[in-house]
C-alpha positions as CSV (number, residue, x, y, z in Angstrom):
1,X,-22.2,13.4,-19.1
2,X,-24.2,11.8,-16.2
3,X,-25.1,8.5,-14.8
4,X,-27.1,7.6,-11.7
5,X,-24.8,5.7,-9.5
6,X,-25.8,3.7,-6.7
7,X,-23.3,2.8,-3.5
8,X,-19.5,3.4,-3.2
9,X,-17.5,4.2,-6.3
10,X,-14.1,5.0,-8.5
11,X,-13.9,7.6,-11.1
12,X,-11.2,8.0,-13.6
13,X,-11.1,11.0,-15.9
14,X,-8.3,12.1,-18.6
15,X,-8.6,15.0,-20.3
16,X,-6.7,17.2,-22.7
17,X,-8.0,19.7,-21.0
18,X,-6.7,21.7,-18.2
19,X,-10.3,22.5,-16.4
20,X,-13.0,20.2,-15.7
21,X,-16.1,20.3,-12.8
22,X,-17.1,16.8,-11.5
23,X,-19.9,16.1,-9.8
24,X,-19.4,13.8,-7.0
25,X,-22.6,13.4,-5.2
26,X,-26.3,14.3,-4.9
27,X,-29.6,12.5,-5.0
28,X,-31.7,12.3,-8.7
29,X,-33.6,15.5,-9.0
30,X,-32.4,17.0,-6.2
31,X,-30.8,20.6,-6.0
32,X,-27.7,19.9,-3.1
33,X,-24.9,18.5,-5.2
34,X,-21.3,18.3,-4.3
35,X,-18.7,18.9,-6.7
36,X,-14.6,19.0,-7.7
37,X,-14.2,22.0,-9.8
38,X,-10.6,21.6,-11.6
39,X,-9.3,25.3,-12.7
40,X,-5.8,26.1,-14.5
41,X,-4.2,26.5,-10.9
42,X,-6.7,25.4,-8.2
43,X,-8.6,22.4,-7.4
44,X,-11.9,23.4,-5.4
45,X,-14.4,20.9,-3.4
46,X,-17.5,22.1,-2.5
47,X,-21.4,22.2,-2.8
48,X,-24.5,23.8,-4.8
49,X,-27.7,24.0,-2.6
50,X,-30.6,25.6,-4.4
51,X,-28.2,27.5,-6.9
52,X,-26.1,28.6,-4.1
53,X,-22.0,27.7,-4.4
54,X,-19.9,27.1,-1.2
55,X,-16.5,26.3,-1.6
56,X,-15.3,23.9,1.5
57,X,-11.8,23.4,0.3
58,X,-9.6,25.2,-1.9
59,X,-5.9,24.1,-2.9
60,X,-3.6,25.3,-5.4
61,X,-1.9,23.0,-7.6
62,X,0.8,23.0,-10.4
63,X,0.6,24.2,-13.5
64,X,0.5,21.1,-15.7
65,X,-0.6,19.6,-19.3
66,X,-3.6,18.0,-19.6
67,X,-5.7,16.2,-16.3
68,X,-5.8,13.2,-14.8
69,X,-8.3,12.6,-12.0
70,X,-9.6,10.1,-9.4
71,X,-12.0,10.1,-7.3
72,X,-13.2,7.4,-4.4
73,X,-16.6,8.1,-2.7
74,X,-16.5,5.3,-0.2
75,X,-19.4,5.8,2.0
76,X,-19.2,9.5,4.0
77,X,-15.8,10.0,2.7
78,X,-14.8,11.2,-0.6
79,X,-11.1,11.5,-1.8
80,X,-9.7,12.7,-4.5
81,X,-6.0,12.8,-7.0
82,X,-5.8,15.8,-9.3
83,X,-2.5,15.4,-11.4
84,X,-0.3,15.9,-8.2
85,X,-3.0,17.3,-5.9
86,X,-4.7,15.4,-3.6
87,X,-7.3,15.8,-0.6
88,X,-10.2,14.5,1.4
89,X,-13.6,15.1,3.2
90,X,-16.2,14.1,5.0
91,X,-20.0,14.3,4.2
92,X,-19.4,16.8,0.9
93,X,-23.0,17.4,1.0
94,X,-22.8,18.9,4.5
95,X,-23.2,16.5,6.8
96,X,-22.7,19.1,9.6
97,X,-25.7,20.5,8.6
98,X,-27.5,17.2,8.3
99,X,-27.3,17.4,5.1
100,X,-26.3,13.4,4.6
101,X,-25.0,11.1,1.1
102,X,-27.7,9.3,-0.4
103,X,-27.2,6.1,-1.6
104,X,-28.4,6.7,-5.1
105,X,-26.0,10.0,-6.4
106,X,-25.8,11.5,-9.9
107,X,-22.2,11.1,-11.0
108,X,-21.2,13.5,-13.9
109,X,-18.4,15.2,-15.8
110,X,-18.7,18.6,-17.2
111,X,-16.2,20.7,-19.3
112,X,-16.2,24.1,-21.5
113,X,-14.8,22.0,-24.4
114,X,-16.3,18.8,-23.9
115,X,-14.2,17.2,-26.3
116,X,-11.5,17.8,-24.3
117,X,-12.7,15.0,-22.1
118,X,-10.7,11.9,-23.4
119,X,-11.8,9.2,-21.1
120,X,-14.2,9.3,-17.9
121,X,-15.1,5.7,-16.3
122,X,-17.1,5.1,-13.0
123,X,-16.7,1.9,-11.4
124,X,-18.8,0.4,-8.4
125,X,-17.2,-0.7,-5.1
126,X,-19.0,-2.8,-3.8
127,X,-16.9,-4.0,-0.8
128,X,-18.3,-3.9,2.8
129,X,-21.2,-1.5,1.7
130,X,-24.2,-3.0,4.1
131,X,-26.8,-1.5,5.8
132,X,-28.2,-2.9,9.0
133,X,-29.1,-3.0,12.5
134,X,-26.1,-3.2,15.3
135,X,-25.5,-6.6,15.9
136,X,-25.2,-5.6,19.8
137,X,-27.4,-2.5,20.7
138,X,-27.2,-0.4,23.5
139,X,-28.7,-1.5,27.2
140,X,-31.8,0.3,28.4
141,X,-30.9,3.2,30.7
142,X,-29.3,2.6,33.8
143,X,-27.7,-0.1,31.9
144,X,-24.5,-1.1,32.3
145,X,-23.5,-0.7,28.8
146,X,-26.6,2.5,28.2
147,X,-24.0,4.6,26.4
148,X,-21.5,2.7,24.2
149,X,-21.2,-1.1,23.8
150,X,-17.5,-1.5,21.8
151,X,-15.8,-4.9,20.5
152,X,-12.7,-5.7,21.9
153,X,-12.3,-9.4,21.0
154,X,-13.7,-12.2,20.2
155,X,-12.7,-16.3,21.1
156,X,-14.3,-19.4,19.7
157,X,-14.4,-22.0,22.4
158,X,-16.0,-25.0,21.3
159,X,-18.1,-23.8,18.5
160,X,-19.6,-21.0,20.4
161,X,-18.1,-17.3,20.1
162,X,-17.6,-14.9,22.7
163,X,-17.1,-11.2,22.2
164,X,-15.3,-9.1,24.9
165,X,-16.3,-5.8,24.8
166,X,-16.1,-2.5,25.7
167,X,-19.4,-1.2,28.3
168,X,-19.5,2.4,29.0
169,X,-22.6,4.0,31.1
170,X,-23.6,7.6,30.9
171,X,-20.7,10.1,31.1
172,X,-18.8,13.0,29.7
173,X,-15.3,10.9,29.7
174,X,-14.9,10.7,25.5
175,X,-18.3,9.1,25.2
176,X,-19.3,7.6,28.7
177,X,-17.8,6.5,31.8
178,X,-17.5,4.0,34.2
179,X,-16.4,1.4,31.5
180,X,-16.4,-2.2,32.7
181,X,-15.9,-5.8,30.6
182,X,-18.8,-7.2,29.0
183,X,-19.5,-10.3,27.3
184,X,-21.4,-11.8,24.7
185,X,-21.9,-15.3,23.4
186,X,-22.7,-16.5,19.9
187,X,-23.2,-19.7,17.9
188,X,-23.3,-17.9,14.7
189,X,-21.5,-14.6,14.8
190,X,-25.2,-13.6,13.9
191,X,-27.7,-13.6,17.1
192,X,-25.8,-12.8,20.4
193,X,-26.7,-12.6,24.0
194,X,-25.0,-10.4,26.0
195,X,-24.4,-11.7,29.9
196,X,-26.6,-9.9,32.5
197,X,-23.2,-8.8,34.4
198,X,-19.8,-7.3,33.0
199,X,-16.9,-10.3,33.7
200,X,-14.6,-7.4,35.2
201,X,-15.2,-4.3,36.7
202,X,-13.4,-1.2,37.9
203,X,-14.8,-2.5,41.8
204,X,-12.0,-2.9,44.3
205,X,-9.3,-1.3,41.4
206,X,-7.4,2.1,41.4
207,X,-9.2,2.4,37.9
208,X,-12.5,4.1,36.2
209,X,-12.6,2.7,33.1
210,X,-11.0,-0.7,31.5
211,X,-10.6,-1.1,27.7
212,X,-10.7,-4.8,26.7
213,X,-9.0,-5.3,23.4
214,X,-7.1,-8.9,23.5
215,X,-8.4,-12.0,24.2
216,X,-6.4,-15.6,23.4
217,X,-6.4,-19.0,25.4
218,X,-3.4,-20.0,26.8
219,X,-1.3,-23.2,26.5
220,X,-2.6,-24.2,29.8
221,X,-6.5,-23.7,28.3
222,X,-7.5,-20.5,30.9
223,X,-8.6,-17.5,29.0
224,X,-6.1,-14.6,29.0
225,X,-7.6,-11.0,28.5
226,X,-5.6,-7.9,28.0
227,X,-7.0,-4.7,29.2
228,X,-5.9,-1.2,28.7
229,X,-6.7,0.5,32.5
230,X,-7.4,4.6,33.0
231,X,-7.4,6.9,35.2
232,X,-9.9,9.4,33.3
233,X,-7.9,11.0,31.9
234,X,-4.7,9.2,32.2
235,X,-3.6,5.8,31.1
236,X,-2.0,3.6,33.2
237,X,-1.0,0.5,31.1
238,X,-1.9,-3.2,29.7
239,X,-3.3,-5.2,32.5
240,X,-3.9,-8.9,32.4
241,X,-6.4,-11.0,33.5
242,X,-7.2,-14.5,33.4
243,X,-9.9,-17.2,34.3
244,X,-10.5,-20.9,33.8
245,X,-14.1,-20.2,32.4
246,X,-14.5,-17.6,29.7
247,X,-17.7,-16.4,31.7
248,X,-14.9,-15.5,34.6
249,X,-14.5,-14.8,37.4
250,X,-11.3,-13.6,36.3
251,X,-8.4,-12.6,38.3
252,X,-6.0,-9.5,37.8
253,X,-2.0,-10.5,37.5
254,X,-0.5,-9.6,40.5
255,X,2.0,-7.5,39.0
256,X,-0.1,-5.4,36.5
257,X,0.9,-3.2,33.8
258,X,2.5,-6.0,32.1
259,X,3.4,-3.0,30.2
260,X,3.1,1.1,29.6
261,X,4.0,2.6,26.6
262,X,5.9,6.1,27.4
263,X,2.8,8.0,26.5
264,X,-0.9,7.4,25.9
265,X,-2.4,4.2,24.5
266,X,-5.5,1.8,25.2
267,X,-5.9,0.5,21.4
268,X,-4.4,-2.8,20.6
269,X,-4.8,-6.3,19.4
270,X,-3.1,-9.3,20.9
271,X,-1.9,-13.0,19.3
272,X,-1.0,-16.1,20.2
273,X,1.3,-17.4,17.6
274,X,1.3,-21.5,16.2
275,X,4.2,-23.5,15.8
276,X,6.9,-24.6,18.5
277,X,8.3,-21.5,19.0
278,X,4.9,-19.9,20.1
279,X,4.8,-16.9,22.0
280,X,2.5,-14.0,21.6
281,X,2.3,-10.5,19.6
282,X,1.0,-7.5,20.9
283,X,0.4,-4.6,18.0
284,X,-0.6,-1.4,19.1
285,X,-1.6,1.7,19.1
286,X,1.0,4.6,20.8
287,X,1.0,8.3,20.7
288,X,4.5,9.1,19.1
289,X,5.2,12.9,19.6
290,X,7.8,13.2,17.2
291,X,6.2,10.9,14.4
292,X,8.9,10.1,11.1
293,X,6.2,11.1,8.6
294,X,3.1,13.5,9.5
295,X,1.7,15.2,12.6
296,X,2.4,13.8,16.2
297,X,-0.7,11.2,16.8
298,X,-0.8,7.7,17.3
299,X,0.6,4.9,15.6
300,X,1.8,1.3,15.1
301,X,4.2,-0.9,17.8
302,X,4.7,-4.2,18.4
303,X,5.4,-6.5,21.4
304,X,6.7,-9.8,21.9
305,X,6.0,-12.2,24.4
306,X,6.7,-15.8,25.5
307,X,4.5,-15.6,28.3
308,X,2.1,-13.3,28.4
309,X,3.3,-11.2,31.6
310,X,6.7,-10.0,30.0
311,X,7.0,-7.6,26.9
312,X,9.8,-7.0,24.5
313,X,10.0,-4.3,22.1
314,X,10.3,-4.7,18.7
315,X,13.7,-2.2,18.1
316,X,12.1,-1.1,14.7
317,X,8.9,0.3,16.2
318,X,6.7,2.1,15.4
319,X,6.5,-0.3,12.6
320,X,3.1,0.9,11.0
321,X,2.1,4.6,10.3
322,X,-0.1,6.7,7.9
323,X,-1.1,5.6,4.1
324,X,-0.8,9.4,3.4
325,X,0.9,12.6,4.6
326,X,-2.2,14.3,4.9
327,X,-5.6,12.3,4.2
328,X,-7.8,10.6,6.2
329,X,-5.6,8.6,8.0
330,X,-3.2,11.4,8.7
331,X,-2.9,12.0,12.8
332,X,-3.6,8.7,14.0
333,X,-3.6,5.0,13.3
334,X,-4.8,2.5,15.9
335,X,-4.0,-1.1,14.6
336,X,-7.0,-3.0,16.0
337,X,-7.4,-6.5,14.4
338,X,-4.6,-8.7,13.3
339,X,-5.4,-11.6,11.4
340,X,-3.5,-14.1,8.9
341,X,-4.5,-15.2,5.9
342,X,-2.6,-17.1,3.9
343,X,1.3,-15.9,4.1
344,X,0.0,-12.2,4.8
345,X,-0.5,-10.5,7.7
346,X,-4.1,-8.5,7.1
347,X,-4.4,-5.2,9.8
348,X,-7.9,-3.4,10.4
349,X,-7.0,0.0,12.2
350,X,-8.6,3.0,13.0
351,X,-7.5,5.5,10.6
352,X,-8.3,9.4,11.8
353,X,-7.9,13.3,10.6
354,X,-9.2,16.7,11.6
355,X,-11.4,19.1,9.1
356,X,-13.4,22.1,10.4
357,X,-16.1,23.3,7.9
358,X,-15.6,26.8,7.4
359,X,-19.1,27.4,8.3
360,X,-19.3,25.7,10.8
361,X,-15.9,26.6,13.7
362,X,-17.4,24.9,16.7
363,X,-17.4,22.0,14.5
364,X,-15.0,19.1,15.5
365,X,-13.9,16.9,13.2
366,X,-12.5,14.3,14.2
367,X,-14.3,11.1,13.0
368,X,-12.5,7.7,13.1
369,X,-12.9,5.3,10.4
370,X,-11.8,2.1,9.2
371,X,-8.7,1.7,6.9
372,X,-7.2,-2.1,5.9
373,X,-3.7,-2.9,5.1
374,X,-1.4,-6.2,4.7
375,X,2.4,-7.3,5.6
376,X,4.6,-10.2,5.2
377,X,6.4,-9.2,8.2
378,X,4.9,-6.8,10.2
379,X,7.1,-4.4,9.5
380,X,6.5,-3.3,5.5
381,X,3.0,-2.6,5.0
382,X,0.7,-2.2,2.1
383,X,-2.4,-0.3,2.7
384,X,-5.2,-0.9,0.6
385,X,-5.8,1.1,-2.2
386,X,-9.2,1.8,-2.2
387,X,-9.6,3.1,1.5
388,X,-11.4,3.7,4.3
389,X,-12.2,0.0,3.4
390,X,-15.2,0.3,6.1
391,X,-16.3,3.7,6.7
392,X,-19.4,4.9,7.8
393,X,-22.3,5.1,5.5
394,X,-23.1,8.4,5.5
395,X,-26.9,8.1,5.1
396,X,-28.4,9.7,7.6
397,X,-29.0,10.4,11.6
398,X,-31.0,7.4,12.0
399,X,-28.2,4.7,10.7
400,X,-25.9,4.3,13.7
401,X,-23.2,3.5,11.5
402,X,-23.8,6.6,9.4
403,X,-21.0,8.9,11.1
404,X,-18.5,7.3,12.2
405,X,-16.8,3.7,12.7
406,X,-13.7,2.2,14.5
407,X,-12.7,-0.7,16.5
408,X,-12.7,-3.2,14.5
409,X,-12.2,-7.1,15.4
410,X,-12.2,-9.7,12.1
411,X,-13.6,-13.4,12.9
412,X,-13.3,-16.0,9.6
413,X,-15.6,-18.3,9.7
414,X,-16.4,-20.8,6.4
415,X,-14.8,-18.7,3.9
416,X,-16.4,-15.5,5.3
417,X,-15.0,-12.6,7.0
418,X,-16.9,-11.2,9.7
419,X,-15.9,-8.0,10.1
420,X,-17.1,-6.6,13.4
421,X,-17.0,-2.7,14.7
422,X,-18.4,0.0,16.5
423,X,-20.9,2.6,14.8
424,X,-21.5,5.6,17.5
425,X,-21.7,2.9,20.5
426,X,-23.0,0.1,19.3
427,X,-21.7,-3.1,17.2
428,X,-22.1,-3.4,14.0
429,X,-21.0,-6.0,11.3
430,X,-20.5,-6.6,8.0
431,X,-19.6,-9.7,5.6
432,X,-17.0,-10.4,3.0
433,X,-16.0,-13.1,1.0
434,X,-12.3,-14.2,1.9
435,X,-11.5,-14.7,-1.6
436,X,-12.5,-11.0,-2.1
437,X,-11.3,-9.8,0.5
438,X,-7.9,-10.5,-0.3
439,X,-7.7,-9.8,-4.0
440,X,-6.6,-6.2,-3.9
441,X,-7.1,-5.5,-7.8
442,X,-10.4,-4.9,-7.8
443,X,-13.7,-4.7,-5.6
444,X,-15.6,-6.4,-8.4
445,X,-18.1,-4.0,-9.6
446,X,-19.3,-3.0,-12.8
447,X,-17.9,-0.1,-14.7
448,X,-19.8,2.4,-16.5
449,X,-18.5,4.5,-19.3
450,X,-20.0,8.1,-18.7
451,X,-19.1,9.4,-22.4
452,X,-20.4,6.1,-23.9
453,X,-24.0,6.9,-25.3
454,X,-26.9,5.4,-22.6
């Protein structure tokens, strides 16, 4: 029971039975397949390379009546529910032996009884699924943004867009150094052009590196940036900076931090509110040591302010955490774009775990990715079912979205979501109806019936 099945998908299986292998990925007529091989009392994930078996993860489970199993593949990630068991990885195939996820994967079911198979459906997901070239690439060398080029945020002013990023050079501090403020102007969040300076830099400041990640324009019409600051490698608050001209020159607040969280964090989003109340939100990321659910890593507070230069805390924080104990999203969540639509609160965050192949030690992993949730309140959040709702594509060395993605910054424009992002360095973006985007009960693919005859 096979099908060929091409992009992001959803398997369902019920069985009577209480084993079952499924085959979860690997290109027509090739001999490197990954696979879930379901025993009385262990669930195994692993891979088959030229008749060779390699078992990546291994987990008990409890001894129960019958299966049922899901499975998402959503680009380079793959989770999966067994009864009560459930788990994750990256790259099945071996992507730390560039060994990458085609896009085209044979999808199967297999069982010694195979009528003990009762029902086994795949369905397509075909949210957020492009492939493309960065939207921003990286400078030549020597440039000021050579190494990583990251959105921060993004104003429209007049019809024309501007996206604050992050420009790193050539270094060895998490991915480059000497980070400065770029920016980049747009007239249809499709072709931009990056200015030939960064609008602030670390010159004259008792900084090396400076994280934009808020932008909004204040009552009085100057723009207002919010930058997390570092010493390399400690952080040393929100600093904010403002100018008449989005283009700058901008000037630092006198009295910067505006605020420091009691441990790390550079990772936020920030919001001007409507109505005659106003004010502005801040949601961010923060390292929590002694997390209520999970490891210690970071996750979700929020800030209120009616002025931009003083911060209350919310006395609830940290108001957003994991979607699972221990998944993808298990150490840290970095809320990153905050957007409303409709009545509802919708949050792209960074969502990240740690895996180390067990042929490989020196490897790693960690690899951020891109999770999507929703709130009424800010508080009491829904993550969506289906994530990483944007992860990397998994397709090979040459994508530059094919590892990893983070940082993500959401612009609507016409009905269309925008949804900009960092692949290794460089921006990337990808489009999504607004309508879809917010109907949570399905991603609107087909579903295929893989014990139906072809």
């Amino acid at each position: 029971m096979e099908r060929v099945v091409v992009g992001n998908y959803e398997l369902n299986l019920t069985a009577g039975a209480d084993a079952a292998t499924v085959w979860l990925s690997g290109a027509p007529g090739s001999s490197c397949r990954s696979f879930l091989d379901i025993s009385r009392d262990r669930v195994d994930l692993g891979r088959v390379l030229d008749g060779e078996r390699i078992v990546w993860k291994s987990q008990a489970r409890p001894l129960a009546s019958g299966l049922q199993v899901r499975v998402l593949k959503k680009g380079n990630f793959t989770r999966y529910w067994v009864n009560e068991t459930t788990g994750w990885i990256r790259g099945p195939l071996g992507e730390w032996e560039s060994i990458y996820e085609p896009v085209e994967n044979v999808v199967g079911v297999e069982a010694a009884d195979p009528s003990g198979i009762l029902s086994c459906r795949v369905t397509r997901l075909p949210w957020l699924q492009q492939v493309s070239e960065p939207a921003i690439a990286l400078s030549p060398a020597g440039g000021f943004y050579e190494k990583q080029i990251i959105p921060g945020a993004i104003l429209e002013i007049e019809g024309r867009y501007y996206m604050y990023c992050m420009a790193g050079m050539e270094g060895a501090q998490e991915g480059s150094s000497r980070r400065t403020v770029a920016v980049a102007q747009s007239d249809d969040l499709v072709t931009w052009r990056v200015h030939p300076e960064p609008v602030i830099t670390y010159d004259g400041l008792p900084y090396d590196n400076l994280y934009v990640n808020g932008a909004v324009i204040a009552p009085d019409g100057r723009v207002a940036l919010m930058v997390a600051a570092q010493v390399f490698p400690e952080w040393k608050g929100f600093m904010l900076a403002t100018a008449d001209d989005p283009l700058g020159p901008f000037e630092w607040h006198a009295d910067n931090p505006v605020y420091k969280h009691f441990t790390t964090a550079h990772e936020f989003d920030l919001i001007r509110l409507d109505g005659d109340d106003g004010g502005y939100i801040m949601f961010y990321a923060g390292f929590t040591p002694e997390a209520q659910a999970g490891p210690p890593g970071d996750r979700g507070y929020l800030l209120y302010s009616d002025d931009l230069k003083h911060w209350r805390e919310d006395p609830r924080n940290p108001v957003f955490g994991p979607q699972t104990p221990d998944d993808w999203d298990a150490v840290h969540v970095r809320p990153r774009s905050l957007n409303r639509l409709g009545d509802m609160w919708y949050l792209w965050y960074e969502g990240c775990n740690d895996w180390t192949p067990p042929t490989d030690p020196s490897h790693h992993g960690w690899w951020d990715t891109v999770g999507l949730a929703r709130s009424a309140d800010l508080v009491e959040w829904e993550h969506y079912p289906r994530n990483p709702a944007l992860p990397g594509t998994g397709i090979g060395a040459h994508q530059f979205d094919g590892k990893w993605t983070g940082w993500p910054r959401m612009v609507v424009r016409d009905g269309t979501a925008h949804v900009f992002y960092t692949g290794d360095g460089e921006v990337g973006v990808r489009t999504i109806d607004v309508d879809h985007l917010t109907d949570w009960s399905s991603e609107g693919g087909e579903t295929i019936d893989l014990l139906a005859d072809d």
